[in-house]
N, C-alpha and C positions, 0 to 999 in steps of 0.2 A: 868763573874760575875759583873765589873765594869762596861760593855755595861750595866747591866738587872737592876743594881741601877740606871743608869742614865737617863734609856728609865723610869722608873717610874715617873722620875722628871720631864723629859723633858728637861733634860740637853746633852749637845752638849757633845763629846768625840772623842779624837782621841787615840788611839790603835795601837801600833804599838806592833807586838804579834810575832814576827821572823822568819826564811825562813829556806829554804832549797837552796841558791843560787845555780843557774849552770854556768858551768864555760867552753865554748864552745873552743875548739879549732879547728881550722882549717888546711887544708893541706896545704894552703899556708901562715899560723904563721911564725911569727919569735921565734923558740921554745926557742930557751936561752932567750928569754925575758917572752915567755909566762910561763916559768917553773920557773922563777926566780919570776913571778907576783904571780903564782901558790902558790908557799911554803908563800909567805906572806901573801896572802890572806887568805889559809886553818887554818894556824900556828899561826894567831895573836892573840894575848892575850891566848896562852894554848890553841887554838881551839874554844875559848868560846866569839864568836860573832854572833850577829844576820845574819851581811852580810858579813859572812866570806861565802868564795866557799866552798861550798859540795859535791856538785854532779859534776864530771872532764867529759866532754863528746866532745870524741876525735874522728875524724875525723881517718876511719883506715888506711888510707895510710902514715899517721903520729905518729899512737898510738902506736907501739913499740918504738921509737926515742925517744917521749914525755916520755912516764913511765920509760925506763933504765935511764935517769937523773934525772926525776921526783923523782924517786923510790931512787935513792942516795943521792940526797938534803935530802930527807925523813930520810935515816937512819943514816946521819951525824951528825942531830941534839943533841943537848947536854940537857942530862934532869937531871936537879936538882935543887938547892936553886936559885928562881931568882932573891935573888939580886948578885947573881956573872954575875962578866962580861961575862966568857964564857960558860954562858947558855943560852940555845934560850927556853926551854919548862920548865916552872914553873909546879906545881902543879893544878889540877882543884879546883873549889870552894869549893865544899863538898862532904862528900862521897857520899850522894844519887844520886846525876849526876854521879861519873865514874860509879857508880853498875850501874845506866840506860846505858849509853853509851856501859858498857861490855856487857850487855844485846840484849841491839841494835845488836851490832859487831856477836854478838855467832848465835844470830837470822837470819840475813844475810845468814852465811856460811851456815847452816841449810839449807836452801831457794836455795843455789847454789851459793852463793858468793865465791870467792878463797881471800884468805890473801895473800898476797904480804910481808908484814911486818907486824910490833907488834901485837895488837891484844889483849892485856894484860895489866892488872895494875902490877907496876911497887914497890917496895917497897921505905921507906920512910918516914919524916916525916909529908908529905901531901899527897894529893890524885891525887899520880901520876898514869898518863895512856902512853903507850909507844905509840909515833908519829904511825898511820897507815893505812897502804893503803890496800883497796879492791878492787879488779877486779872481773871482767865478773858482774857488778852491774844492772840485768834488773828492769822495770821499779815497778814494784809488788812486788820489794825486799823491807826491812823492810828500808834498808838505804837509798833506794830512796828515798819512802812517806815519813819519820820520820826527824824530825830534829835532826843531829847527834850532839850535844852540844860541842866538845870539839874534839882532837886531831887527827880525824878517817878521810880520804877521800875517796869516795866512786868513782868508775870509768867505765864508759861504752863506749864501743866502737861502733860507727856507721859510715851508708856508705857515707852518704853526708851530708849534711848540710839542706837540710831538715828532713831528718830523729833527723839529731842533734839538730830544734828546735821541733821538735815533741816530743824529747826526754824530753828534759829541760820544756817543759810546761805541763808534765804528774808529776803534781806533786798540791799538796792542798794548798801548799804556792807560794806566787807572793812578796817578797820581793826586792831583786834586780836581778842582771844575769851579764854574762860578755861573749862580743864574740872577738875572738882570731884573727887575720886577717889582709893582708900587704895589702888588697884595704879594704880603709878605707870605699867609699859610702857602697859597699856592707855588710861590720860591720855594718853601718847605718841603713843600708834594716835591717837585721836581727834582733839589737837590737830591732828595732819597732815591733817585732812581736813577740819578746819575752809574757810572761804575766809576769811584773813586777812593780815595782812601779819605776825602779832604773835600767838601762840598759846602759853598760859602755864598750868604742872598745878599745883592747889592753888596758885595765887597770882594776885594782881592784876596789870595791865597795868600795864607801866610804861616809860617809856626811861631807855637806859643807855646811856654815851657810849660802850663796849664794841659794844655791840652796833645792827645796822642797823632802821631806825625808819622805816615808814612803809605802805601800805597799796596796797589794791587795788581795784575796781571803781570806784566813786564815794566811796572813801576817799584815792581821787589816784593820783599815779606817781612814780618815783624814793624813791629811799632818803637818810635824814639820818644823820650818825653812824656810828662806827666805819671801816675801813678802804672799805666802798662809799659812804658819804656824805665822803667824802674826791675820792672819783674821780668823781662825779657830775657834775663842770663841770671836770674834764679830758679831753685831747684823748689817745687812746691812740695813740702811735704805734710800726710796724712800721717797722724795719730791718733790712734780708736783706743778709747780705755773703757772696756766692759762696766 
């Protein structure tokens, strides 16, 4: 709606409209680190980021190893009022997000999704959803395409590492991505072939006023931040002097 006011004007716009991240692991990860980067990344802010990982897309010769830890970081989590210290999962924003999110979650397992954990709102004085994980997630499942808003992570298992960026680019969002991996050039190789706006080796998604932030497909247009998020609503002008 904000693009269709602007294209009337003829006004410049940058959109950054949110992802469905993937979050690539590899057989040869360093998995305590990749499962430690894992939980912060799905789990930050209640689940409720744009370039939080969503979609966990593991490498099978690693993906039982990955999820039995995965899967216990997941249900160790502490969910209540977040201003105590010893909570990690606050409440979502408002209820129409968790009833979407429960929605999402139910529509899945329908489809052929398996729960792993939660899977449920949570009682309370906010709108809590319990931390959780879905397996055997293909790519036509609702968790795939959809962006999961909030505390759910979605997982699928594949044979190599092309199938695993086949995986992560079958999706309508290009916001950022993350590939898992102890040789770094080949994270490198991969990242670039991600579709994203934001491709990151061994580390979580993140902005940095350094660097340019923002996406592609139905992750939006234009760049925030750094010297192109500077120029994004300047007018470039040419002077030729003979």
């Amino acid at each position: 709606a904000v693009a269709a006011l602007a294209g009337r004007a003829l006004k410049k716009t940058v959109l950054e409209l949110g992802g469905s991240d993937a979050f690539i692991v590899l057989a040869d990860a360093d998995l305590a680190a990749a499962v430690d980067t894992a939980i912060a990344s799905r789990m930050q802010n209640n689940g409720q980021s744009c370039i939080a990982a969503k979609r966990f897309i593991l490498e099978k010769s690693i993906a039982d190893a990955f999820m039995d830890a995965f899967v216990a970081r997941v249900e160790a989590l502490q969910v209540g009022d977040p201003m105590a210290e010893t909570i990690d999962i606050g409440p979502m924003a408002r209820a129409d997000l968790r009833d979407t999110l429960h929605d999402q979650v139910l529509r899945t397992l329908q489809q052929g999704g398996r729960l792993i954990t939660g899977g449920r709102p949570l009682d309370g004085p906010g709108f809590y959803y319990a931390p959780t994980v879905i397996g055997d997630v293909e790519p036509e499942m609702t968790a795939f395409q959809e962006e999961l808003f909030g505390p759910v992570a979605a997982v699928s298992v594949v044979h190599d590492e092309d199938e695993a960026i086949y995986f992560a680019n079958q999706s309508r969002f290009g916001l950022g991505g993350t590939v898992f991996t102890r040789d770094r050039a080949r994270g490198e190789m991969l990242a670039r072939q991600l579709h994203a706006g934001s491709t990151f080796v061994n580390a979580m998604v993140r902005s940095d006023p350094r660097l340019p932030f923002g996406g592609v497909r139905e992750s939006g247009i234009g760049r925030e931040l750094s010297h192109f998020g500077m120029r994004e609503f300047v007018n470039i002008k040419t002077v030729w002097v003979e």
